[in-house]
C-alpha positions in Angstrom: 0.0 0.0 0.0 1.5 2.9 -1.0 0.7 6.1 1.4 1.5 9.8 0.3 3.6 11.9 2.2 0.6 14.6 3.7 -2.1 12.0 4.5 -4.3 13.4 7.4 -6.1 9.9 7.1 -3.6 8.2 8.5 -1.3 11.2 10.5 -4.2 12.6 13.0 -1.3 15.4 13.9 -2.6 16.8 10.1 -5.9 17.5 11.8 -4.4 19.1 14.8 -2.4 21.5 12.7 -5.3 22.5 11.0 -7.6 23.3 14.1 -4.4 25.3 15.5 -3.6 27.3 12.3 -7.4 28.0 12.8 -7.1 29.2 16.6 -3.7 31.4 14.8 -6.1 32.9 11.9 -8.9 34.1 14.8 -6.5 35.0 17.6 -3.2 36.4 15.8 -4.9 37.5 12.8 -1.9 39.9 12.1 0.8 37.8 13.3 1.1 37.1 9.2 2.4 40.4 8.7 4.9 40.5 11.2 7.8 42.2 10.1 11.0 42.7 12.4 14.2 40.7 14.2 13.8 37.7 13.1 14.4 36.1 16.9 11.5 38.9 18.1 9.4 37.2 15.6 10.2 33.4 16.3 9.5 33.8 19.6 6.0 35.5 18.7 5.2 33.0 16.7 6.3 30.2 18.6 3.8 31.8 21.8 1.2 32.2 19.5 1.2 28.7 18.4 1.7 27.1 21.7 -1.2 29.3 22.9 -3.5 27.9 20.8 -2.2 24.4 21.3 -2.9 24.9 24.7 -6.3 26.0 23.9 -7.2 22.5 22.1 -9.9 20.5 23.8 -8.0 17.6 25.5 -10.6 15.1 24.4 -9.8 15.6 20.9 -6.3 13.9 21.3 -8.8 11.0 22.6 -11.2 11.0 19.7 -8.1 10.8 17.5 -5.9 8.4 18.4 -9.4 6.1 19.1 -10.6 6.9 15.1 -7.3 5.6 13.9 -9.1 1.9 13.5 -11.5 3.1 11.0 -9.2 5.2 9.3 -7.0 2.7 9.0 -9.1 0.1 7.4 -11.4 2.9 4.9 -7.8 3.1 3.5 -7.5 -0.9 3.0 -10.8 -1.0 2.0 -10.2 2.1 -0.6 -7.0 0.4 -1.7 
């Protein structure tokens, strides 16, 4: 079976990144146009980020790592 390098079928972290960038969009909406030292911004950035990691609901994690059965075999079954 051959699996492509971004699959958020089978890498539930995919999904994560994609509720976080979402938390970055509505809460940091102008960290995208930060300009400045480029250490100043890192560390902005890497706040911001573990911010809205932080405000993740803890149950997803659960739901996650328990769907990773069925995602598992829609992709044999897709195969």
């Amino acid at each position: 079976m051959e699996i492509p390098a971004y699959s958020p079928d089978l890498n539930p972290i995919e999904n994560v990144w994609s509720l976080v960038k979402d938390k970055l969009h509505k809460h940091y909406p102008d960290l995208y146009h930060m300009r400045g030292d480029v250490n100043v911004v890192k560390k902005v950035i890497e706040d911001a980020i573990t911010n809205c990691w932080q405000l993740l609901d803890r149950n997803l994690f659960d739901t996650l790592a328990g769907s990773m059965v069925d995602r598992i075999e829609e992709i044999i079954k897709t195969d």
